[in-house]
C-alpha positions in Angstrom: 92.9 110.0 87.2 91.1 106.6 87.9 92.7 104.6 90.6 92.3 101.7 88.3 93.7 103.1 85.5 97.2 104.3 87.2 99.0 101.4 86.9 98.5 100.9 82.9 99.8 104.4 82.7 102.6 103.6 85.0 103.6 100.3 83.0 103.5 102.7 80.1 106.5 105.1 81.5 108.2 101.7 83.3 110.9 100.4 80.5 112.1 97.8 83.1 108.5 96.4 83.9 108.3 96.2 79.9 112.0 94.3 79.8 110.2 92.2 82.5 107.5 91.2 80.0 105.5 92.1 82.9 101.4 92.3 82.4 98.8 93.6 84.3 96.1 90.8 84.9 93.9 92.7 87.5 93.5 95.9 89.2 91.5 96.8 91.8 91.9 100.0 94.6 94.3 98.7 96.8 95.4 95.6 95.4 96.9 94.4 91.7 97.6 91.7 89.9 100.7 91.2 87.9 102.1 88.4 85.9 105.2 87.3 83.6 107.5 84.6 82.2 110.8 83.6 83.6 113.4 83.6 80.1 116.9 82.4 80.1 118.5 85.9 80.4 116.8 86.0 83.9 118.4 82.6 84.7 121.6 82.9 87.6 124.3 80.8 87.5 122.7 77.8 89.2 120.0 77.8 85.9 117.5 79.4 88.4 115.7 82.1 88.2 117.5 85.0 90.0 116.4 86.3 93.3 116.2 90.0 91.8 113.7 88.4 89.3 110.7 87.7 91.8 111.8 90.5 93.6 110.8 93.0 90.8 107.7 91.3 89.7 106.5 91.6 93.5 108.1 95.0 93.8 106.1 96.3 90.5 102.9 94.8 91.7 103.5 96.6 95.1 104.2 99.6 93.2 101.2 99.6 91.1 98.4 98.6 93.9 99.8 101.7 96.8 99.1 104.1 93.3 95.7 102.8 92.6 94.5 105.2 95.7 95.2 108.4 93.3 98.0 110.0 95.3 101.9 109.1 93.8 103.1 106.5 96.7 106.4 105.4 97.0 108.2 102.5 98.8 110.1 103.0 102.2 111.1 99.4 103.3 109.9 96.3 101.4 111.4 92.4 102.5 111.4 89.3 100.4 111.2 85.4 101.4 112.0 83.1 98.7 110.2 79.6 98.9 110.6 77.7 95.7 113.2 78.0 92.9 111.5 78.8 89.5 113.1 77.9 86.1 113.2 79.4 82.5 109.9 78.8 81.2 107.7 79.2 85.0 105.1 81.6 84.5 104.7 83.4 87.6 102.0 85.6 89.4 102.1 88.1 92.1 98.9 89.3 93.7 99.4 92.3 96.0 97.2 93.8 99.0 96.7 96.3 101.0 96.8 94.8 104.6 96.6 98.1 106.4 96.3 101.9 105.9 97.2 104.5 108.5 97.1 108.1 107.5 99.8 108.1 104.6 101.1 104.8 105.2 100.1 101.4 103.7 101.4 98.2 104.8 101.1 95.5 101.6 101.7 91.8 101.4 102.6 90.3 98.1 101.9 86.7 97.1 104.2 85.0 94.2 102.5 82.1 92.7 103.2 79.5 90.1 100.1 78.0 89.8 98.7 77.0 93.3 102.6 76.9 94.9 103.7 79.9 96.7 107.6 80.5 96.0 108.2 83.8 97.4 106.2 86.0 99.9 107.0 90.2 99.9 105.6 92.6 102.2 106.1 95.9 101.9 105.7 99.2 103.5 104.5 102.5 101.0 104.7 106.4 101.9 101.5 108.2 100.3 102.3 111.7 99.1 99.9 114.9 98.7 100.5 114.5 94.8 97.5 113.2 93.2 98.0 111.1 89.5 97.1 112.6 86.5 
């Protein structure tokens, strides 16, 4: 399969992702771009939008970009710094990267935008099996 095409065919077999509302707004090898809305069901009980809510739209857009070489890649330590608060109705965007490969191990750093502000930075660390996508 099409590097390019994996992570459509993953967001197709991802039900969270979908609950997410998450969309794929570019995909190159080694990096993706992913974007969604903050709703009030995402909301903690500050009227924020909970931590675990950038989290997983960084987390999906890491997911997707360490696939997009062919082989079935999985995560083995990610971290998360949260900048800004975000609010029901903030459309965010996380753009992920591949830093570094070395052998079957990628290093990744994820940028979540709104707009031009950066509220959260992720980087994360992806095991790349022998499995290739079909």
């Amino acid at each position: 399969m099409e590097g390019t095409a994996i992570p459509y065919k993953m967001l197709s077999l991802d039900p969270f992702s979908q609950w997410l509302g998450i969309e794929i707004l570019e995909c190159e090898i080694g990096s993706c771009k992913v974007g969604m809305t903050v709703r009030k069901e995402m909301l903690n009980s500050m009227g924020k939008a909970h931590g675990g809510i950038t989290y997983s739209l960084a987390d999906t857009a890491f997911g997707f970009s360490v696939n997009t070489h062919g082989k079935y890649a999985v995560s083995i330590d990610t971290a998360i710094n949260h900048i800004e608060a975000l609010e029901e109705g903030d459309y965010i965007i996380a753009s992920a990267s591949l830093e570094s490969l070395k052998n079957k191990v990628g290093f990744y750093i994820i940028e979540i935008k709104k707009g031009n502000t950066l509220v959260a930075l992720f980087k994360g660390v992806a095991y790349r099996t022998s499995k290739d996508w079909e």
